[in-house]
C-alpha positions as CSV (number, residue, x, y, z in Angstrom):
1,X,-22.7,8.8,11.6
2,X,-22.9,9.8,8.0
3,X,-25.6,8.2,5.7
4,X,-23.3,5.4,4.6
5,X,-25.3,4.8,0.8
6,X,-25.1,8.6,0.5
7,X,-21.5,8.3,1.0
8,X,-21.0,5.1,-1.2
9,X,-22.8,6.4,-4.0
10,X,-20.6,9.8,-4.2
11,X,-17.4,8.0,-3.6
12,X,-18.1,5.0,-6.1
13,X,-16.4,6.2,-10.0
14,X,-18.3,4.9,-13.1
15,X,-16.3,0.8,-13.6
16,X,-12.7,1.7,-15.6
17,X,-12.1,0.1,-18.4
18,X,-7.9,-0.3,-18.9
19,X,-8.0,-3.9,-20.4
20,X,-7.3,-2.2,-23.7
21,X,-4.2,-0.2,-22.1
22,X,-2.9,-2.9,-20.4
23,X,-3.3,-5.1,-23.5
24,X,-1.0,-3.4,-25.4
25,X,1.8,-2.9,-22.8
26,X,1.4,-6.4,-22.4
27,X,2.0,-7.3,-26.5
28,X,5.3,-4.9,-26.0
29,X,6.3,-7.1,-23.1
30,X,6.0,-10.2,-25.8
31,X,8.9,-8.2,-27.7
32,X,11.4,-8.9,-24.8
33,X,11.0,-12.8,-25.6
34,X,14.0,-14.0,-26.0
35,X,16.8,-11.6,-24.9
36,X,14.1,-12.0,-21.1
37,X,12.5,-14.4,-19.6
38,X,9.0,-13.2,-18.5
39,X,9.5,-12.7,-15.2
40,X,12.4,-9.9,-16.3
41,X,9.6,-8.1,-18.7
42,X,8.9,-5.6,-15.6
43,X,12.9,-4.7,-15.6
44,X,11.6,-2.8,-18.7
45,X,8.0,-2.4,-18.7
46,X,7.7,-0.7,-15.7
47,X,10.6,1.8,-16.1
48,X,9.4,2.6,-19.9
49,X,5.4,3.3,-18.4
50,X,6.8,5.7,-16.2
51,X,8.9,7.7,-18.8
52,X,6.0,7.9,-21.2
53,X,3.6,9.0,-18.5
54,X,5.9,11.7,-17.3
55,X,6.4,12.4,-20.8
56,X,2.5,12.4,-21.7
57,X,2.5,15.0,-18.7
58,X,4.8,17.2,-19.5
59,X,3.9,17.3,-23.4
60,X,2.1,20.9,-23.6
61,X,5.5,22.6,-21.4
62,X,7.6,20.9,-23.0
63,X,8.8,23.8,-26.0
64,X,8.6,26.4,-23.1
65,X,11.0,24.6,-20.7
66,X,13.3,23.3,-23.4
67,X,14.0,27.4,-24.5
68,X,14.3,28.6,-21.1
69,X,17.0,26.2,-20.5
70,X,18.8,27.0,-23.5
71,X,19.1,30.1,-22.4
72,X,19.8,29.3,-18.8
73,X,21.0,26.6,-18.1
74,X,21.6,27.2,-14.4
75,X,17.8,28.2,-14.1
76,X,16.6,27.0,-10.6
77,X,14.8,23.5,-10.4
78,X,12.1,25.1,-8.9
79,X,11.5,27.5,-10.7
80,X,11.2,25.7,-13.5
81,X,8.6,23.7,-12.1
82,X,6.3,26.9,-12.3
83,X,7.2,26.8,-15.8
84,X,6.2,23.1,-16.6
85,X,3.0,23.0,-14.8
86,X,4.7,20.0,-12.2
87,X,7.6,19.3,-9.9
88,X,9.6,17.9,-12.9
89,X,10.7,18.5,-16.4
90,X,12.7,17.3,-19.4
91,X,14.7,19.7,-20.6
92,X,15.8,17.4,-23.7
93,X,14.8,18.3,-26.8
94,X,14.2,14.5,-27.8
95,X,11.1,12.9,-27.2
96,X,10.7,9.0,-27.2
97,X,8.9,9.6,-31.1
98,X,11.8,11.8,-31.5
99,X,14.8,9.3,-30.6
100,X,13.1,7.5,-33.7
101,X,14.7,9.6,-36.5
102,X,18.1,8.3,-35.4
103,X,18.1,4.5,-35.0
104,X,21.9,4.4,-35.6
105,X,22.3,6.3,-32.0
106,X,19.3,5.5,-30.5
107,X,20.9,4.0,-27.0
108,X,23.3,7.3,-27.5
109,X,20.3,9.7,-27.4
110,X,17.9,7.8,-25.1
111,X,20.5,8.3,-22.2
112,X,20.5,11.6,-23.0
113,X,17.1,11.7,-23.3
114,X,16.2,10.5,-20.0
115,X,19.7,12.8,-18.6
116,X,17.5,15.6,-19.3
117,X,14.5,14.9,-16.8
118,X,15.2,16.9,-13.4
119,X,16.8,15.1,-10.9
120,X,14.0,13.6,-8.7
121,X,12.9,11.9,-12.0
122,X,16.4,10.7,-12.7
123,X,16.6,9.2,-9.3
124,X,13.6,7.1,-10.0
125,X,15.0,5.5,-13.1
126,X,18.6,5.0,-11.9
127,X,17.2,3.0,-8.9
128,X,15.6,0.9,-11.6
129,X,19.0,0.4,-13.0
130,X,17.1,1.4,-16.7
131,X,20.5,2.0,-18.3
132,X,21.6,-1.3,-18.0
133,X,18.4,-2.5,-19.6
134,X,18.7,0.4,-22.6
135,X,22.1,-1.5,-23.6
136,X,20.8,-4.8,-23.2
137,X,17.8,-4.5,-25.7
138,X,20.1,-2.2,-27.8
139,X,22.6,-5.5,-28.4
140,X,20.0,-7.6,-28.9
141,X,17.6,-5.4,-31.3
142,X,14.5,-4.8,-29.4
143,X,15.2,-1.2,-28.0
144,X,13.5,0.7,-31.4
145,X,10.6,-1.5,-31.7
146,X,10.3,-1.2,-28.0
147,X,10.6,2.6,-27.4
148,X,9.0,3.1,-31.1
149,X,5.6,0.9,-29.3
150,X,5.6,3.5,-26.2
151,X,6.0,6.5,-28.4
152,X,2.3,5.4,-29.2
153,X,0.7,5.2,-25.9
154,X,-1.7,7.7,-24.9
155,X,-1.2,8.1,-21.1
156,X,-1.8,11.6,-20.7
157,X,-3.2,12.9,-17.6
158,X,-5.8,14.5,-19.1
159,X,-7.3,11.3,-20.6
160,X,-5.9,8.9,-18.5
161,X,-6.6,10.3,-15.0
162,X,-4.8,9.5,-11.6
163,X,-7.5,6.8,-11.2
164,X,-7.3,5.2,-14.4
165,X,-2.9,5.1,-14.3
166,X,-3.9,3.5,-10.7
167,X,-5.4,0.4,-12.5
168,X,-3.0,0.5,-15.2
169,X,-0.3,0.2,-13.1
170,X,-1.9,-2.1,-10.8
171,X,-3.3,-4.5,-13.2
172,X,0.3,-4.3,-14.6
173,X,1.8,-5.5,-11.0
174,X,-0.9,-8.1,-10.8
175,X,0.5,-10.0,-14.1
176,X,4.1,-9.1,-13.2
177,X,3.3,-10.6,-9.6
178,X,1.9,-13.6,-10.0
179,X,4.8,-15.7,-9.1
180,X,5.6,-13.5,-6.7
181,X,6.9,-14.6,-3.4
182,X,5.1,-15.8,-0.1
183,X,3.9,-12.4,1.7
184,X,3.9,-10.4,-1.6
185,X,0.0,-9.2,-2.1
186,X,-1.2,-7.0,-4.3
187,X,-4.1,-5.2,-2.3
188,X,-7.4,-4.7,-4.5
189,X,-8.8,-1.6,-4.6
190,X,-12.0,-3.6,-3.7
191,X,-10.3,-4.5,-0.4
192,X,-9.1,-0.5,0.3
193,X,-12.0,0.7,-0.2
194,X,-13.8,-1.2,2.7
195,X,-10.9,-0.4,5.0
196,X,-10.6,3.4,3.8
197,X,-14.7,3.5,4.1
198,X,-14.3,1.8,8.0
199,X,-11.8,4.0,9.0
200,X,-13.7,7.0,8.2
201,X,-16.8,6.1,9.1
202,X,-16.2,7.4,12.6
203,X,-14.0,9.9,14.8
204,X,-13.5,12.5,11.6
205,X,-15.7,15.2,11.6
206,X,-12.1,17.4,11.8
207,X,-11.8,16.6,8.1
208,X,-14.3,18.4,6.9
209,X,-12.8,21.4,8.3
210,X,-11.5,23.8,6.0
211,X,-8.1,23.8,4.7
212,X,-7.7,20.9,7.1
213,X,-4.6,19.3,7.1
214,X,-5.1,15.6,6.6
215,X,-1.7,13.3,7.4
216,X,-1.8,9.7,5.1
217,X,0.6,7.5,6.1
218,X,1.6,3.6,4.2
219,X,4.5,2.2,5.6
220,X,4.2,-0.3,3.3
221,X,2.9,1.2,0.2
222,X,3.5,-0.7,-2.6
223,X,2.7,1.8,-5.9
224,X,0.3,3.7,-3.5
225,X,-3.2,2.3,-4.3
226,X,-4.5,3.1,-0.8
227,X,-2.9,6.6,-0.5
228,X,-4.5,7.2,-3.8
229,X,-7.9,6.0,-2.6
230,X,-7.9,7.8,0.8
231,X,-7.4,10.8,-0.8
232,X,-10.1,10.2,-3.3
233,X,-12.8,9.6,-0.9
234,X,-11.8,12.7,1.1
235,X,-11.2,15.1,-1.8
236,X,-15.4,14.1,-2.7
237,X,-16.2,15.5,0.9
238,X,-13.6,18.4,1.8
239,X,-12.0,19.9,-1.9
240,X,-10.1,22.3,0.3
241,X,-8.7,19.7,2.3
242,X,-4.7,19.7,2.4
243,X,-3.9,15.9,2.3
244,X,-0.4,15.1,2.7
245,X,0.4,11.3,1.4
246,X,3.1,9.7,3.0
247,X,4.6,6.2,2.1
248,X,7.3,3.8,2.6
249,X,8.3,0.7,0.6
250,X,11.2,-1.6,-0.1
251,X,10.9,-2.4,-3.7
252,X,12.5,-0.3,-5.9
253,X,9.7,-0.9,-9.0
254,X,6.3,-0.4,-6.7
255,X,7.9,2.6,-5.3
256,X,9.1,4.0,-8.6
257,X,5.5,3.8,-9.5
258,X,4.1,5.2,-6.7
259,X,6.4,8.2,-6.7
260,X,5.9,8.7,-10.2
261,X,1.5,9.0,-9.3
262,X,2.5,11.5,-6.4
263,X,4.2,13.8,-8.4
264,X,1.6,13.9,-11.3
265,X,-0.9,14.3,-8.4
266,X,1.5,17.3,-7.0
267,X,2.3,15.4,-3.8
268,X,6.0,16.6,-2.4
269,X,8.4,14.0,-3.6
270,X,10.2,14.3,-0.2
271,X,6.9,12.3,1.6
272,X,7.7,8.9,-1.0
273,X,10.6,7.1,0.7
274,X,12.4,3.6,-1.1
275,X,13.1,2.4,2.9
276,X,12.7,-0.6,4.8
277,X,9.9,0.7,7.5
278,X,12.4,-2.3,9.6
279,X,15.0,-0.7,9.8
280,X,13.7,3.0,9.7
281,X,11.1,5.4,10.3
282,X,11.8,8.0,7.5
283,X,9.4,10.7,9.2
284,X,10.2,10.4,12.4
285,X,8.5,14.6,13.0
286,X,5.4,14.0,11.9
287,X,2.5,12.2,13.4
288,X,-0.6,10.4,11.1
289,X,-4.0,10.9,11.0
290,X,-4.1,8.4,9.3
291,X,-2.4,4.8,8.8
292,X,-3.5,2.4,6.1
293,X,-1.4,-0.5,5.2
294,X,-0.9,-4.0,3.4
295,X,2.9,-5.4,5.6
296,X,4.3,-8.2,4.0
297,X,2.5,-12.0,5.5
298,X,4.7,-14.5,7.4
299,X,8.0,-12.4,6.0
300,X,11.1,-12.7,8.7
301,X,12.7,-9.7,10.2
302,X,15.4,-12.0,11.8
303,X,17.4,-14.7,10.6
304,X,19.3,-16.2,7.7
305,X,16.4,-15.3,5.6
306,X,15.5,-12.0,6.5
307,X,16.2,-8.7,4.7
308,X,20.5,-7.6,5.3
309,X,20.3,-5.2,8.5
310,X,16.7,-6.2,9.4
311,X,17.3,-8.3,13.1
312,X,20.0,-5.3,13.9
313,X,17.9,-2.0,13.5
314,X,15.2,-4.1,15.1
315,X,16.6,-5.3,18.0
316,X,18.1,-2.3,18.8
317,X,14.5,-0.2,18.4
318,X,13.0,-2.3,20.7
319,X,16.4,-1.8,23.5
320,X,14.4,1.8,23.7
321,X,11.6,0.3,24.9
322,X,8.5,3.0,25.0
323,X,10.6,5.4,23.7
324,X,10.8,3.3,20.6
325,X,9.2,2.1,17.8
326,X,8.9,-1.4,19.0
327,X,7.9,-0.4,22.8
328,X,5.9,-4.1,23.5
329,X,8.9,-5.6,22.3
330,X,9.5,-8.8,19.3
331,X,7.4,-11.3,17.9
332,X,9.0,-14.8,16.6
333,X,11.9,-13.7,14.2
334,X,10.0,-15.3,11.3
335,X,7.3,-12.8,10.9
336,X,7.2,-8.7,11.3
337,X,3.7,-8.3,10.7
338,X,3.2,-7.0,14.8
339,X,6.1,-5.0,14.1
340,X,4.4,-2.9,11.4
341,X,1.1,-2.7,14.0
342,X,3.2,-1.4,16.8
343,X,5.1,1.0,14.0
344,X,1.7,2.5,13.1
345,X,0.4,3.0,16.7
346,X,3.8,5.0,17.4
347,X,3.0,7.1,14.3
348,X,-0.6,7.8,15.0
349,X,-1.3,11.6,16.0
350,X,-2.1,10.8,20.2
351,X,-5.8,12.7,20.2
352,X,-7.0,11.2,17.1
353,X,-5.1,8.9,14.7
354,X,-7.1,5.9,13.3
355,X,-5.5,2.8,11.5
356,X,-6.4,-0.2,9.3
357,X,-4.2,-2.6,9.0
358,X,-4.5,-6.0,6.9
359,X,-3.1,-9.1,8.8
360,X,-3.4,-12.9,7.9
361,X,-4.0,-14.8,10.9
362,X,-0.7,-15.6,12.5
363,X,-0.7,-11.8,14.5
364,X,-4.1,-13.3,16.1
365,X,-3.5,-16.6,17.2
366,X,0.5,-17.2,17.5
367,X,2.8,-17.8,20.4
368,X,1.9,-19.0,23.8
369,X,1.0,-16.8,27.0
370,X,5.2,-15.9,27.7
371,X,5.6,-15.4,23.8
372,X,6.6,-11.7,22.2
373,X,3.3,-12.0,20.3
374,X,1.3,-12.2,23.3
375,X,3.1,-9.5,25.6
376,X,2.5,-7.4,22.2
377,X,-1.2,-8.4,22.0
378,X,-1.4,-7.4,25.6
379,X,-0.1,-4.3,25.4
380,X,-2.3,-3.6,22.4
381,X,-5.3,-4.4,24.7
382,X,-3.9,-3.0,27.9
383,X,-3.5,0.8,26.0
384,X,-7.6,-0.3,24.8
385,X,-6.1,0.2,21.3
386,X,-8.2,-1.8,19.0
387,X,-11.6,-1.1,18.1
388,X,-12.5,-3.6,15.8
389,X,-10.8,-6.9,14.1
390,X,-13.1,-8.0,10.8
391,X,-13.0,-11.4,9.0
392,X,-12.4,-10.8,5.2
393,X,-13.7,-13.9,2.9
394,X,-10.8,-15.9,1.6
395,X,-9.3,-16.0,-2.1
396,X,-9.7,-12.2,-2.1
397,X,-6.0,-11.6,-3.5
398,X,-4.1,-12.4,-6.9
399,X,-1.8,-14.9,-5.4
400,X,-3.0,-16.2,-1.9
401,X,-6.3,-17.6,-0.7
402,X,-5.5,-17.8,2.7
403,X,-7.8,-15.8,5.2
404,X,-7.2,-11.6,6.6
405,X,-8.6,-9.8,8.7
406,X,-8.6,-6.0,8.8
407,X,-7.6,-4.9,12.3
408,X,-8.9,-0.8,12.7
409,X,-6.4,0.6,15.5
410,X,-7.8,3.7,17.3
411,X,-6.5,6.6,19.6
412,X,-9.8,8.0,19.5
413,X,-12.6,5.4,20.6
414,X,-15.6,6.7,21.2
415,X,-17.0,6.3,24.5
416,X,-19.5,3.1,23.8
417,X,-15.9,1.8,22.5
418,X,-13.8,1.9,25.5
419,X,-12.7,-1.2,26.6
420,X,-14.1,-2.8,24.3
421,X,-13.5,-5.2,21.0
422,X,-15.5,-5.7,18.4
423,X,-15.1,-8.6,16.0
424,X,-17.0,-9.1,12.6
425,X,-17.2,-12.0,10.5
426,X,-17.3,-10.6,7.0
427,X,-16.3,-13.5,5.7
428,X,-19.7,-14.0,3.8
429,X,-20.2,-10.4,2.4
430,X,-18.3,-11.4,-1.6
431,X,-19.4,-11.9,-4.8
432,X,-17.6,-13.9,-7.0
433,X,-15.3,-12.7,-10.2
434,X,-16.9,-13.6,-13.1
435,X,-13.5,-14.4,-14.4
436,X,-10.9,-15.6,-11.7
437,X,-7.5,-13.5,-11.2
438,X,-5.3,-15.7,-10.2
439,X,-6.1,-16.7,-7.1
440,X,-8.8,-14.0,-7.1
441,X,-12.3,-15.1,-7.2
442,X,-14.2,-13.5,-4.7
443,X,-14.4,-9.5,-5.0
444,X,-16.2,-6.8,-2.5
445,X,-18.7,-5.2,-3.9
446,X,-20.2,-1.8,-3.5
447,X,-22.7,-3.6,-1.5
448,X,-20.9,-5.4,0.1
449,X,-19.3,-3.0,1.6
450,X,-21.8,-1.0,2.8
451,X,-23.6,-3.8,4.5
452,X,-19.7,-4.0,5.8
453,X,-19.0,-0.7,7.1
454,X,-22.7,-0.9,8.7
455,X,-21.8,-3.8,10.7
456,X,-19.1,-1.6,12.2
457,X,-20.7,1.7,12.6
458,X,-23.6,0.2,14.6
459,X,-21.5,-1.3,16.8
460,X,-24.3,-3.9,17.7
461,X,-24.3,-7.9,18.5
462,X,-25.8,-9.6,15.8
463,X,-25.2,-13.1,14.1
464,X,-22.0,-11.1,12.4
465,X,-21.0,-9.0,14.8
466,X,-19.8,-10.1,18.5
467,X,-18.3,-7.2,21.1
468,X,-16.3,-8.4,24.1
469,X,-14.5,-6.6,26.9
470,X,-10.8,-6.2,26.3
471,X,-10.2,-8.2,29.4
472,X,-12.3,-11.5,28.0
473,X,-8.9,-11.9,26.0
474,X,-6.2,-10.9,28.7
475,X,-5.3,-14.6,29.8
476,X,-3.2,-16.4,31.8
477,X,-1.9,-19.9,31.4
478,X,-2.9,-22.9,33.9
479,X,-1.5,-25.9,34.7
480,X,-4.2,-28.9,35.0
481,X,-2.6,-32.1,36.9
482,X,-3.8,-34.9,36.5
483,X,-2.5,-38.3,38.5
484,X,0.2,-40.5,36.5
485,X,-0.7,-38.4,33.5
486,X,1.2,-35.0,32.0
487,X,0.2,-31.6,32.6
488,X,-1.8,-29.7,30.0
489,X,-1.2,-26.2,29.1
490,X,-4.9,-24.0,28.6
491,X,-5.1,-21.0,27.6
492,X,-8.0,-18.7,27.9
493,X,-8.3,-18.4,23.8
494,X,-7.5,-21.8,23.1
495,X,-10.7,-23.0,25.1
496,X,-12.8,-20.1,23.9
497,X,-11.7,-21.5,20.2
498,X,-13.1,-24.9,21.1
499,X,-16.7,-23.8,22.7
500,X,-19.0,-23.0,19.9
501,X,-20.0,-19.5,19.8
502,X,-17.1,-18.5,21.7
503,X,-15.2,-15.4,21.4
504,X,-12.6,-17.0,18.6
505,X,-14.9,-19.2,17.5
506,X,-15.5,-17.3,14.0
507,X,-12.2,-16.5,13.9
């Protein structure tokens, strides 16, 4: 394995610094008082970033495009990509300081305004419904100081880098998502980086290979923060690495955000999908390298409460049985979280695709020995797919404390791995915030991590670390009788769970 402090230290960025940034979206999110309620700020925050950083991008093109469409206006979409430097344009001649000089029209020419972006940008903002807020703060006189407040926001690429947008954005969805709902966690970059720096830490000496390909797949990828990161820490080894981002996700404001990212970062638009992974499996010719995801905790897929369409493309997945998505079958109806699991290991490449996946603890311990999680646990263990499930401490997210682990999925164990399961109690490796976020008071640091990733690369039994045979958790359930008294159901991990020291026992 690769010196792991070598690789920290070229992979760790200098601390970023976007409290001012995010201070003063923030004061023009106070503007909206009144006319909104705060939880409604992001209805027009978050489409209004995203038109000023496409606009800060586009900035030095902007004249050259404009003329080339006035005298074509039929010129080809991509070819005027070529022209703008990115795989969008404006062809408008307003800009947001522009729209300014006519107050008296200004909801007029904003339309128009945004009208001229190319269509993949357009999409973006009509999923956000934008217009509707454009005549809503035009009624009620907030739309000039609003747009007049993002004309002066400096969010060009070349001074605020992919990086630095990543914790704007981010920090942005942290405030906006602190009354989020149960299930809904913000991932912090703390928390991908361990699980980027595990998964690579073995199995991947392919990616240094030139001009190697590199498949990144989130199928539930919020506004990208782990696609971003895994292709951070690979672009410091292989620069000539062709790394191909992939992502799903359901919300139409994380996934206008992350699209937004992967077109300034010259990703192809066509890999950034607003889908339900549920119901559908948007690349369904293409197999990962890599999987790296965040699903949704304790969220049904069946049911009065879950997602319209969810239980029917489910069920009928898992009729098709290996051929399928869902080939081990359901879990309970009142969490998908094993359906995302079994989702990646149908999407991992068969010779060497690697996965880390963040769980709370329901995909560990639910259901009894007949139950659909336990027939999917067993076929998890049964195709020797997991390689390692790791304790993270608790209160590591904005707006949870409850306790994940990072499961690492693998159709490439190495040899000492076969057959084998190693579990980690990380739970001690945090340090915390100096200033609690939310429900976030305990970060991973740098350290930390290391010391983390260690633990897994050694693949050694130590007071951290335990390694078990797949079959020490392939049980069966027993019936104990008793004279005039009931029978008792025990199950192989319920008595390991009560012996101290015992398989579960850290668990």
């Amino acid at each position: 394995m690769a010196d792991i402090k070598k690789i920290d230290a070229m992979w760790d960025d200098s601390p970023i610094d976007v409290s001012s940034e995010v201070n003063f979206i923030w004061s023009i999110a106070n503007k909206l008082r009144g006319p909104y309620q705060s939880d409604k700020y992001k209805d027009v925050i978050i489409p209004m970033v995203i038109i000023r950083r496409f606009e800060c991008a586009l900035a030095k093109t902007k004249d050259v495009v404009v003329e080339q469409f006035k005298k074509m206006p039929t010129y080809p979409a991509k070819a005027m990509y070529k022209i703008s430097g990115h795989q969008f344009y404006n062809t408008s001649e307003f800009t947001l300081a522009e729209l300014l000089n006519d107050a008296d029209h200004l909801a007029a020419n904003f339309k128009s305004y945004i009208n001229g972006f190319s269509a993949n940008i357009q999409d973006i903002i009509r999923n956000l419904e934008f217009d509707k807020q454009i005549d809503k703060m035009d009624k009620h006189n907030r739309l000039l100081s609003v747009v007049k407040a993002f004309s002066e926001l400096d969010l060009d690429p070349e001074t605020t880098d992919n990086m630095k947008m990543g914790y704007i954005f981010e920090e942005l969805i942290r405030k906006f998502s602190e009354n989020a709902e149960a299930g809904d966690h913000y991932t912090g970059r703390d928390i991908i980086k361990v699980m980027v720096s595990i998964i690579l830490a073995e199995g991947c000496d392919d990616i240094f290979d030139d001009g190697k390909i590199i498949t990144i797949l989130d199928q539930a990828a919020g506004t990208g923060g782990m696609l971003s990161t895994a292709n951070n820490y690979i672009k410091r080894f292989n620069s000539t690495a062709d790394i191909r981002l992939f992502s799903q996700e359901v919300n139409p404001e994380s996934y206008a955000m992350c699209l937004a990212e992967m077109l300034i970062r010259g990703q192809n638009a066509d890999n950034v999908r607003l889908q339900d992974t549920m119901q559908a499996d948007c690349f369904p010719d293409t197999k990962m390298r890599f999987i790296l995801e965040n699903p949704p905790f304790g969220q049904p897929w069946g049911g009065k409460d879950a997602p319209e369409g969810d239980e029917e493309a489910v069920k009928a997945e898992a009729l098709k049985g290996e051929r399928g998505r869902f080939p081990a079958g359901t879990p309970g109806s009142g969490d998908m979280q094993l359906l995302f699991i079994q989702s990646a290991m149908n999407k991992l490449d068969d010779n060497c695709g690697r996965a880390a996946i963040i769980e709370n603890g329901s995909p560990l311990f639910s259901g009894g020995t007949s139950s659909g999680e336990s027939q999917i646990r067993r076929w998890l263990l049964e195709n020797d797919y997991i390689e390692a499930i790791i304790q993270l401490p608790t209160d590591m997210f904005y707006n949870t404390g409850i306790a994940t682990y990072i499961w690492v999925l693998s159709k490439n164990k190495r040899k000492e791995r076969k057959g084998k399961i190693q579990l980690i109690d990380a739970s001690s490796f945090k340090h915390a915030l100096r200033k609690s976020l939310g429900n976030k008071r305990n970060e991973i640091t740098p350290e930390d991590r290391v010391a983390i990733t260690k633990l897994y690369a050694d693949f050694t039994e130590n007071e951290y670390c335990k390694i078990y045979n797949n079959t020490e958790f392939m049980y069966r359930e027993y019936a104990v009788m008793q004279p005039l008294q009931r029978s008792y159901a025990i199950t192989r991990d319920r008595i390991d769970a009560m012996l101290s020291g015992g398989a579960l026992s850290f668990l």
